[in-house]
VOBA-1610 file (N, C-alpha, C; in pm, whole numbers, padded with zeros to 5 digits, always signed):
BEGIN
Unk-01406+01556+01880Unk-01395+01465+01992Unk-01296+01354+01956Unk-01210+01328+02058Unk-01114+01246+02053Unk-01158+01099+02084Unk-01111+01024+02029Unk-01156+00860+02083Unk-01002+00786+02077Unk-00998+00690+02157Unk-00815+00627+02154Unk-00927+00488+02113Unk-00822+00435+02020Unk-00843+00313+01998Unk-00727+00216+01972Unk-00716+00125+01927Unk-00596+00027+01917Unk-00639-00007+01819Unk-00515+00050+01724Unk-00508-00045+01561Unk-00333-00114+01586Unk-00361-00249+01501Unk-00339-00333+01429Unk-00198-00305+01281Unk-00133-00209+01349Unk-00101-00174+01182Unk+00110-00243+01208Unk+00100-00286+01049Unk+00250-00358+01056Unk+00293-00454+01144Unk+00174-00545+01192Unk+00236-00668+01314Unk+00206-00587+01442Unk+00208-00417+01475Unk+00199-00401+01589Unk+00113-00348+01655Unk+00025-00350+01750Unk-00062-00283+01834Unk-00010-00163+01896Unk-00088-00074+01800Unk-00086+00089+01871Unk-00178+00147+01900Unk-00220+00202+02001Unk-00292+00248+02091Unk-00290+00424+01993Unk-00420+00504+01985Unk-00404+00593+01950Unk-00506+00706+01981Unk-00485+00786+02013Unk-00640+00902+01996Unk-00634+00953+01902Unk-00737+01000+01848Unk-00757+01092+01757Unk-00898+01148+01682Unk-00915+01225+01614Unk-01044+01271+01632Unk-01146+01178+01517Unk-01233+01138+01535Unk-01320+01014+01489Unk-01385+01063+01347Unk-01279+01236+01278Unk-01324+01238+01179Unk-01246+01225+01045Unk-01102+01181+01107Unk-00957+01141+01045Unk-00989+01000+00934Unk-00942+01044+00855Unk-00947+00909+00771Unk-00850+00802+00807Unk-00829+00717+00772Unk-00676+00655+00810Unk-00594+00676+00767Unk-00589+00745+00648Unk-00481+00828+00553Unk-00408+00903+00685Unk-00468+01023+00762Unk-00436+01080+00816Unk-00389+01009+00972Unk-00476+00910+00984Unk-00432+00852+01140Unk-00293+00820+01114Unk-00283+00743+01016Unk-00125+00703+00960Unk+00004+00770+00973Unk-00036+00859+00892Unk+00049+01003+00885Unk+00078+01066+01016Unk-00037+01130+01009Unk-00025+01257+01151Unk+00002+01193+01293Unk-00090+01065+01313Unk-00092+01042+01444Unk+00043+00907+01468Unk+00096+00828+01393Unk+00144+00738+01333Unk+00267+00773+01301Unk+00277+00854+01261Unk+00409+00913+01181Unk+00478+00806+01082Unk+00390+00735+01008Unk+00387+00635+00912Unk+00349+00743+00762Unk+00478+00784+00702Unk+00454+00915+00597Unk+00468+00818+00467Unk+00529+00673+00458Unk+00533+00604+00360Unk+00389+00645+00228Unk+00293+00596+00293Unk+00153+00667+00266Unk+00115+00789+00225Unk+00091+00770+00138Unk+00081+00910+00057Unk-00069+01005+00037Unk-00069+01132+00009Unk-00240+01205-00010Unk-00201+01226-00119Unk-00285+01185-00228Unk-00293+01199-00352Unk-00416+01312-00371Unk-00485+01224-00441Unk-00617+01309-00496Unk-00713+01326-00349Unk-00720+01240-00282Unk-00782+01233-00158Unk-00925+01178-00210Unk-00962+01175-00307Unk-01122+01134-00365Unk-01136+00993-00409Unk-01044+00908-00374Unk-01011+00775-00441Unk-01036+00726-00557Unk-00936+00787-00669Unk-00964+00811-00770Unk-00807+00773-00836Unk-00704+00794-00749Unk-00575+00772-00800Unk-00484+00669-00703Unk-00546+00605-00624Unk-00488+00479-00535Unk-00327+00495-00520Unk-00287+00648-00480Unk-00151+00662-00403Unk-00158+00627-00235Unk-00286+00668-00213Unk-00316+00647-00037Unk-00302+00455-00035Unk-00328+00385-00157Unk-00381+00256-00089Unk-00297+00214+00033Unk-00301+00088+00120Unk-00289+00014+00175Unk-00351-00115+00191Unk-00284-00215+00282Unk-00391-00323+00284Unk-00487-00306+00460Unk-00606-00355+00456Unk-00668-00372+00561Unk-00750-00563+00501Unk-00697-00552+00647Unk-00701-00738+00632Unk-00700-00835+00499Unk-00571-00781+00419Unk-00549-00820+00334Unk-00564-00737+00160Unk-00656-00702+00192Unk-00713-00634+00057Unk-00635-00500+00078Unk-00628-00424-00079Unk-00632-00252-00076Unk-00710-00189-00055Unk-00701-00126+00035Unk-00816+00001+00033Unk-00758+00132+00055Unk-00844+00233-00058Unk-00806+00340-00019Unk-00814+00380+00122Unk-00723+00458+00140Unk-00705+00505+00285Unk-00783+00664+00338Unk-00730+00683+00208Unk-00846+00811+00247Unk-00991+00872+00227Unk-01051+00722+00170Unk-01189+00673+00188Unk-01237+00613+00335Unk-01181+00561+00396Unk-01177+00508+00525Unk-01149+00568+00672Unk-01264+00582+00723Unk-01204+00629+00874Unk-01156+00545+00965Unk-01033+00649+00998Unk-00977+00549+01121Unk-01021+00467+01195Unk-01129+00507+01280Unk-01212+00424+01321Unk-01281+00271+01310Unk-01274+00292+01154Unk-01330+00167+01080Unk-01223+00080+01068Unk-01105+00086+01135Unk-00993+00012+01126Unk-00961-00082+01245Unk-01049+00016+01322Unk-01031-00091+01452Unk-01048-00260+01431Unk-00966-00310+01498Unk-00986-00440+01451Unk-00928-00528+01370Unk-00867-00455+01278Unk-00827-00509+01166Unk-00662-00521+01161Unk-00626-00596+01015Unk-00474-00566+01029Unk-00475-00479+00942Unk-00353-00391+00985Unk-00314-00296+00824Unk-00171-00298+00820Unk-00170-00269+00661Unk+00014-00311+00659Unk-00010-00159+00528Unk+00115-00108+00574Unk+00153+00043+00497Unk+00309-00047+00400Unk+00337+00079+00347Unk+00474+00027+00265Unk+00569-00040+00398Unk+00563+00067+00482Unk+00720+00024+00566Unk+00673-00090+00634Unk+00566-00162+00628Unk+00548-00273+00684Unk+00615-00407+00612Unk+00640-00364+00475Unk+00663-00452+00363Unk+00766-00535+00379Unk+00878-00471+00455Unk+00994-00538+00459Unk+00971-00669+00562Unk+01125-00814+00557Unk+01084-00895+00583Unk+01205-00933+00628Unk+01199-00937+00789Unk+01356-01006+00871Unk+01468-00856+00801Unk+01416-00710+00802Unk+01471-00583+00763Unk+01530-00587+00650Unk+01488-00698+00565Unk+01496-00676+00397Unk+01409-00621+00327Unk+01387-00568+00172Unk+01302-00546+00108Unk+01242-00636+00099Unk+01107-00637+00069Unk+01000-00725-00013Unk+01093-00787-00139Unk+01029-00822-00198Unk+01076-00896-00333Unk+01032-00810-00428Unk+00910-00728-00405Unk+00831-00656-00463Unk+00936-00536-00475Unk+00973-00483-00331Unk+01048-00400-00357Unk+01221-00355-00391Unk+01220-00499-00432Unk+01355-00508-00459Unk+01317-00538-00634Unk+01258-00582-00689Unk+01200-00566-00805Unk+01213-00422-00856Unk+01164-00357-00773Unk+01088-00257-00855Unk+01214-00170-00840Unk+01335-00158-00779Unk+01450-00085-00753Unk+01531-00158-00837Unk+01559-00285-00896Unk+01643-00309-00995Unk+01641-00255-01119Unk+01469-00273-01168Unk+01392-00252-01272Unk+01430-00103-01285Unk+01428-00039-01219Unk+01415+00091-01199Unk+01282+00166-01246Unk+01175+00054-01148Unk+00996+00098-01206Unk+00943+00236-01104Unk+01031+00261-01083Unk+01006+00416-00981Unk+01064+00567-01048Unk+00999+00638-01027Unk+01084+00771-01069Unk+01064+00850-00976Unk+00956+00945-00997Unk+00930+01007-00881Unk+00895+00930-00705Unk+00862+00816-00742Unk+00854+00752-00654Unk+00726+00768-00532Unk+00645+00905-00548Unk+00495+00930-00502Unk+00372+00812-00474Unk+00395+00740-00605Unk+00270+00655-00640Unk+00309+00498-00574Unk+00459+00467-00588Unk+00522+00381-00564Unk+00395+00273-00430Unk+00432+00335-00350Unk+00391+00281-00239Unk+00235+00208-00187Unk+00179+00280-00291Unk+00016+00244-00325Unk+00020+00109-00439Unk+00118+00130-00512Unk+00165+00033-00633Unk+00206-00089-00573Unk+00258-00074-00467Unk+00324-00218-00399Unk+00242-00273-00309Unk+00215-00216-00227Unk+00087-00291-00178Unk-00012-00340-00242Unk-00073-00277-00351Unk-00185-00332-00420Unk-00117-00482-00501Unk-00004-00445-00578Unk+00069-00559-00638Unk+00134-00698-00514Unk+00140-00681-00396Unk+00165-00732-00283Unk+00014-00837-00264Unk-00119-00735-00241Unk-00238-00822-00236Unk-00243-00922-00357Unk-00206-00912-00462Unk-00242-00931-00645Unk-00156-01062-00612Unk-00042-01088-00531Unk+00046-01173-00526Unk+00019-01244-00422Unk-00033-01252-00341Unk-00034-01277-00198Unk-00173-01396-00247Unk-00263-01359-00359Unk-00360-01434-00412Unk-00364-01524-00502Unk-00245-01503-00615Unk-00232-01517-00762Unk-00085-01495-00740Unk-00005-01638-00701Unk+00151-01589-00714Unk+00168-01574-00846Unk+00130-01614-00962Unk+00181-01630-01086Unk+00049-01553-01187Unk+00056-01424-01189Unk-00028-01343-01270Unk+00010-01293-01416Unk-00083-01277-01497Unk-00036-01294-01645Unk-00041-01153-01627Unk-00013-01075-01734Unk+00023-00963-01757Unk-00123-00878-01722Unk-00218-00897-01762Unk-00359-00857-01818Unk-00383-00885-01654Unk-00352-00993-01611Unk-00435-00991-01468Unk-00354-00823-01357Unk-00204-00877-01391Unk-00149-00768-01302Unk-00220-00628-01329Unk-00195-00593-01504Unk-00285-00461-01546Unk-00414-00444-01465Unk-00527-00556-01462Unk-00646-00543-01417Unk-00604-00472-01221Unk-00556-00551-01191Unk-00520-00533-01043Unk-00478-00391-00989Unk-00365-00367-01066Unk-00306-00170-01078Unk-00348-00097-01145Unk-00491-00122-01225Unk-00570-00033-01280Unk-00633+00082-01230Unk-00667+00055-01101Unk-00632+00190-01005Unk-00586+00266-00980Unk-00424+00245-00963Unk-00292+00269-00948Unk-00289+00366-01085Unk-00266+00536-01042Unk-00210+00624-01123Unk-00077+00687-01141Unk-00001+00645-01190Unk+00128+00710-01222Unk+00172+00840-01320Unk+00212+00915-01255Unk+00217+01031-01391Unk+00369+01082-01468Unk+00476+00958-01402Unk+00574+00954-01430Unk+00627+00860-01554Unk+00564+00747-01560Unk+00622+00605-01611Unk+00527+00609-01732Unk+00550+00495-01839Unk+00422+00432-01916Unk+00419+00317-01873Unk+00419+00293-01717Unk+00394+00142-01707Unk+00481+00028-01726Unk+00526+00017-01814Unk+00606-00140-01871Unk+00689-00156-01753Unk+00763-00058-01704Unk+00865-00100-01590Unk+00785-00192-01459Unk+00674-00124-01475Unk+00615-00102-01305Unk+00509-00273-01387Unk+00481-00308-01438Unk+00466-00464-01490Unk+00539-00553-01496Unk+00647-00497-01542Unk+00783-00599-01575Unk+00821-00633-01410Unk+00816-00555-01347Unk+00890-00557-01134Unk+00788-00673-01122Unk+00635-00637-01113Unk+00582-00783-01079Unk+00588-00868-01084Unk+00608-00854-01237Unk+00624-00980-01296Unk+00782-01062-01277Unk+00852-01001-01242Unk+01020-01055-01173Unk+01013-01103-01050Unk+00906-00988-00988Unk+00905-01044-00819Unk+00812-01190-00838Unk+00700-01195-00894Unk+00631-01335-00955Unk+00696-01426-00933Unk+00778-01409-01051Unk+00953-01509-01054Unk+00997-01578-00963Unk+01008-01481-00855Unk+01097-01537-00741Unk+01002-01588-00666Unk+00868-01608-00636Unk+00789-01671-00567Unk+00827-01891-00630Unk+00846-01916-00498Unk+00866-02088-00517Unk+00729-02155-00542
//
């Protein structure tokens, strides 16, 4: 059974149907055509799906669409600002803290909330924060060091 509801996602109100057993992973994706968002493990276990809902990360594909009503949600492509990168994501493209680039997007948002709270996070706090966050490309240092640059540039 289909239900239309109106989410909240990236600043804009979209109106949507879809079936009330979709996670938001999938409302995103399929109904959304918001592919930034990624299916990882799907068991929330490797925080590639994250996003924010009213601020915080949450896995996405723990969450039904439904349960979104209401709320704000911001995906990667929401990130940008006046059609620039984030800071975050201009960090993490200098650094060159991306490879495959899969996990990326779960990584920035969560590091986005981590900042948005704590402009100035010590190393150990950022670790604690993307401890979620699984990468199977990097050992990390890059994808610490971007935060910690984008940090930087916070006034």
């Amino acid at each position: 059974m289909k239900q239309l509801l109106r989410l909240r996602v990236n600043g804009e109100t979209r109106e949507v149907a879809f079936e009330t057993s979709k996670t938001l992973l999938e409302v995103l994706r399929e109904d959304l055509g918001l592919n930034g968002t990624k299916h990882g493990c799907e068991l929330g276990e490797c925080g590639t799906c994250a996003v924010l809902v009213n601020g915080e990360p949450v896995l996405s594909c723990l969450m039904l669409g439904v349960e979104a009503e209401n709320a704000e949600i911001v995906t990667v492509e929401g990130m940008t600002q006046n059609g620039k990168p984030h800071r975050l994501q201009k960090a993490f493209a200098d650094l060159g803290a991306a490879q495959c680039g899969y996990c990326i997007p779960g990584i920035l948002l969560t590091a986005k909330a981590l900042l948005d709270e704590n402009p100035h996070p010590t190393r150990e706090e950022i670790r604690q924060a993307l401890s979620g966050n699984l990468c199977r490309c990097t050992g990390y240092t890059k994808i610490l060091q971007a935060v910690e640059l984008a940090a930087k540039e916070i006034a």
